[in-house]
BAPA-850567 format. One line per field, with one value per residue (C-alpha): residue in three letters; residue number from 0; x, y, z. Coordinates in steps of 0.1 Angstrom, whole numbers, plus 2048, in hexadecimal, padded with zeros to 3 digits. Example, Ala and Ser with C-alpha at 12.3 -4.5 7.8 and 13.67 -1.06 7.14 Angstrom:
BEGIN
lummi = (ALA|SER)
vexpa = (0|1)
x = (87B|889)
y = (7D3|7F5)
z = (84E|847)
//
This chain:
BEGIN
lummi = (UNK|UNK|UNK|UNK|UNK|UNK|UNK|UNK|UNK|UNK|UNK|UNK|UNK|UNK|UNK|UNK|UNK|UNK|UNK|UNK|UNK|UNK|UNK|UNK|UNK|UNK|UNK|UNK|UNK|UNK|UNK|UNK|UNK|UNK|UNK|UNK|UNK|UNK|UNK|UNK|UNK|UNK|UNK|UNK|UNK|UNK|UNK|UNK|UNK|UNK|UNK|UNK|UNK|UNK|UNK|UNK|UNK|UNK|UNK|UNK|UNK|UNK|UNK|UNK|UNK|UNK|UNK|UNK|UNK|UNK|UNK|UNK|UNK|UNK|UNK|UNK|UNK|UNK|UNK|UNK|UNK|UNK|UNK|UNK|UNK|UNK|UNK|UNK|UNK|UNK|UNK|UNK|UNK|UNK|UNK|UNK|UNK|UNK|UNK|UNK|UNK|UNK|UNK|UNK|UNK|UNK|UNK|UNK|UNK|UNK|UNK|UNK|UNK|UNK|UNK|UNK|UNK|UNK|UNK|UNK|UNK|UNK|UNK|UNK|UNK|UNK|UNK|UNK|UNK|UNK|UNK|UNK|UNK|UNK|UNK|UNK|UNK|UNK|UNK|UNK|UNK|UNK|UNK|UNK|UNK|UNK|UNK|UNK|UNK|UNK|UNK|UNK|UNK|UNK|UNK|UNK|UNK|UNK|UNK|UNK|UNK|UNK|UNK|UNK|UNK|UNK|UNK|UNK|UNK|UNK|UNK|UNK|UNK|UNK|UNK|UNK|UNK|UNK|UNK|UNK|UNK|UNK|UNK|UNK|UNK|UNK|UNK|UNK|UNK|UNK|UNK|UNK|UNK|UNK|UNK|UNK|UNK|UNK|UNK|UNK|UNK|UNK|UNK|UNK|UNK|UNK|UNK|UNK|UNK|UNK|UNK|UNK|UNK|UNK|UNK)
vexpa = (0|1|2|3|4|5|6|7|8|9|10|11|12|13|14|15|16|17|18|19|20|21|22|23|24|25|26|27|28|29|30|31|32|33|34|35|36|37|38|39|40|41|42|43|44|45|46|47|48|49|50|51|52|53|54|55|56|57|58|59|60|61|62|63|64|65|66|67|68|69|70|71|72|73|74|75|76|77|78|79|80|81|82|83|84|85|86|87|88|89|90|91|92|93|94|95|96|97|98|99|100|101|102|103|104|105|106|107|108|109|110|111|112|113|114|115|116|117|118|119|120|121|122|123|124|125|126|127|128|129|130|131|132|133|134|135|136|137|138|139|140|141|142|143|144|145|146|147|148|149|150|151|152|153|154|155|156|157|158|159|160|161|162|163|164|165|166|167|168|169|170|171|172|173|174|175|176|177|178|179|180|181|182|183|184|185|186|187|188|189|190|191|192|193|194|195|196|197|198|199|200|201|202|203|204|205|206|207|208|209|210|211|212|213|214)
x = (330|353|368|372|39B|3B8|3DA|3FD|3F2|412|418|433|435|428|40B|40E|3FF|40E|424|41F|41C|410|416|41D|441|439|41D|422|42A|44C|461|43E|455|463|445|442|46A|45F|44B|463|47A|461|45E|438|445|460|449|431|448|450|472|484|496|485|487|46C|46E|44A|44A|43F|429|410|418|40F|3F0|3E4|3DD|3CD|3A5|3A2|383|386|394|389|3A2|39D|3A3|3C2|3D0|3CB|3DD|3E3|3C5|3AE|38A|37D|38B|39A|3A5|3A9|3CE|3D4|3D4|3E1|403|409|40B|3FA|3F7|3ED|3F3|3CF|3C4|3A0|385|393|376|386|370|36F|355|358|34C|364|35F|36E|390|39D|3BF|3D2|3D9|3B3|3AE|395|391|36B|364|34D|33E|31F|338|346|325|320|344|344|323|332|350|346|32D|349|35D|348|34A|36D|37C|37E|39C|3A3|3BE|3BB|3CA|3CA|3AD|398|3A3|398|373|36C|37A|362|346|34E|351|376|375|39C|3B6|3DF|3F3|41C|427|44A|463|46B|456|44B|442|429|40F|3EB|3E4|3D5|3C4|3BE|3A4|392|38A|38D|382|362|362|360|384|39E|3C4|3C6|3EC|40A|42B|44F|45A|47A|471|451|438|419|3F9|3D4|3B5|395|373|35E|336)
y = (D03|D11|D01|D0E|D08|D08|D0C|D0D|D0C|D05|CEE|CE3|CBF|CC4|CD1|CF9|D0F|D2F|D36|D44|D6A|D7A|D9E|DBA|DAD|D89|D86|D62|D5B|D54|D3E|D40|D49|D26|D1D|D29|D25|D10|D29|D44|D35|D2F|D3E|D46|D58|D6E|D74|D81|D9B|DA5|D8F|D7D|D5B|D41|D19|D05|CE6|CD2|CEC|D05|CF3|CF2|D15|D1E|D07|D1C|D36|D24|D2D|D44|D5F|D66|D66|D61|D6D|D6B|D92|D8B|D80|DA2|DB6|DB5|DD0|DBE|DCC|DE8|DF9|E19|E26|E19|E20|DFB|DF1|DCD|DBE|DBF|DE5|DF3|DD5|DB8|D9A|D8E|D9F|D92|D9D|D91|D8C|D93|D83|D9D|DA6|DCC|DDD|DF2|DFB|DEB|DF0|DF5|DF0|DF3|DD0|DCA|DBC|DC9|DBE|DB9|DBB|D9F|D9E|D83|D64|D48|D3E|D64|D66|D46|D52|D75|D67|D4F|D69|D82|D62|D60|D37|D36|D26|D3A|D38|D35|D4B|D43|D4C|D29|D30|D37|D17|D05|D19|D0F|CEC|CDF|CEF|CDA|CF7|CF3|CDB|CD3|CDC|CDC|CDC|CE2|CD3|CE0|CC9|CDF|CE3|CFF|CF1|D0A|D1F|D1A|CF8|CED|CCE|CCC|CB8|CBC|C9B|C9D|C7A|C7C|C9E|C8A|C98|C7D|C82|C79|C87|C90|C99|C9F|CBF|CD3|CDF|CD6|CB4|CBD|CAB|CB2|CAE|CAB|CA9|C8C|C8A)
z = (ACF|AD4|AED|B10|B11|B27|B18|B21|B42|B5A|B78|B8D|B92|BB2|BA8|BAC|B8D|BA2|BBA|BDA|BE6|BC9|BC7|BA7|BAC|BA9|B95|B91|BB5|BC3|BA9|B96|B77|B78|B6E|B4C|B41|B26|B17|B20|B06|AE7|AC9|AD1|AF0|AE0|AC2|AD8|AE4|AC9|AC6|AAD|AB5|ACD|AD0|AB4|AC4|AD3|AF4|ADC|AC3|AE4|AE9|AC5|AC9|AE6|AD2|AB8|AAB|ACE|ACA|AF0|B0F|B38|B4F|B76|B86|B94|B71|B66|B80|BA7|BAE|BCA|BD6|BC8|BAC|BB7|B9A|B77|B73|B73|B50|B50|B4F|B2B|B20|B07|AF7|B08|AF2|AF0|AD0|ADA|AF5|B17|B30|B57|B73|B94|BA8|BA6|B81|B6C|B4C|B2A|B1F|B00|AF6|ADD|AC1|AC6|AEB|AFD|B21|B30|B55|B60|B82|B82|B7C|B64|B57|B4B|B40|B2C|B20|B17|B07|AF2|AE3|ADD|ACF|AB0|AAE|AB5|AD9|AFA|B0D|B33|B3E|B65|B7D|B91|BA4|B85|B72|B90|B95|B6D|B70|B8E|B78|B5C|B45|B39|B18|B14|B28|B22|B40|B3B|B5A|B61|B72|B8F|BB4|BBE|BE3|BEA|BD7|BC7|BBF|B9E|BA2|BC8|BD2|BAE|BA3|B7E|B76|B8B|B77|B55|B49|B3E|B33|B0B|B01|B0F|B00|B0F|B05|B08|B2B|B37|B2E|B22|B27|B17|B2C|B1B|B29|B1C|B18)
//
């Protein structure tokens, strides 16, 4: 069966995966961005974007491996755009253009329906409103034997990981603190969980470690 995984998921050493007062300004929270400067400066990051340049050091081999045998991905709503409740339109088309970098179905848990979207370079997002078992389900169909991948947001990594559903999980932990935000790990117990730490390496400007979950 494919694998359920999180990748390049950031954390300050205090544990925050976002900062606070998200909003279509900050849709990583205050000094959220801090978060992700390690993958700001990649090679996988500037590619993406359509960039040449970009540092090949370890910080983006775990980038790179992110994106490695995905089929799908699971995003939580308010990874896809700041909309909340009820759609009331369906103007908001994501935060990536035209051309969101997935290049695969993206499944986006929310409990109001909308219809697929298509864009263009082959993503197509999928509006899921009876939950992670159904969107797990749902992905790894459209996956075709390949992984799934867990997007988040924080909230939605946390949902999947106290129902045991996540198989592997890389955290980039950033040494900065954020002070305030959404917690990751917050009283989740991931060794009563089954989940146990089995590599880390020191990048270029985060540490990475990789969770797997055993039996």
């Amino acid at each position: 069966m494919s694998k359920l995984r999180v990748q390049s998921f950031s954390i300050s050493i205090d544990g925050f995966g976002a900062g606070p007062d998200q909003d279509l300004q900050n849709p990583l929270g205050v000094n959220g961005p801090e978060l992700m400067e390690w993958f700001f400066h990649s090679r996988v990051w500037r590619s993406m974007h359509g960039q040449d340049g970009g540092e090949t050091g370890i910080d983006n081999a775990a980038a790179a491996k992110g994106f490695d045998n995905i089929g799908a991905w699971i995003l939580g709503r308010n990874m896809f755009g700041p909309v909340r409740g009820p759609w009331r339109d369906e103007s908001w088309r994501g935060w990536w253009g035209e051309e969101p970098p997935y290049h695969v179905p993206v499944f986006v848990l929310t409990h109001h329906a909308r219809a697929p979207l298509r864009m263009a370079g082959g993503t197509e997002f999928r509006f899921v409103t009876d939950g992670i078992h159904s969107a797990l389900t749902q992905a790894r169909a459209a996956a075709g034997g390949r992984d799934v991948r867990l997007g988040g947001g924080v909230a939605t990594v946390r949902e999947f990981l106290r129902a045991r559903l996540i198989d592997e999980m890389h955290l980039a932990i950033r040494p900065v603190l954020l002070g305030r935000g959404e917690h990751l790990l917050q009283g989740i117990d991931l060794r009563a969980l089954g989940y146990e730490c089995v590599q880390q390496a020191a990048g270029e400007r985060a540490t990475h470690v990789f969770i797997v979950k055993r039996g």
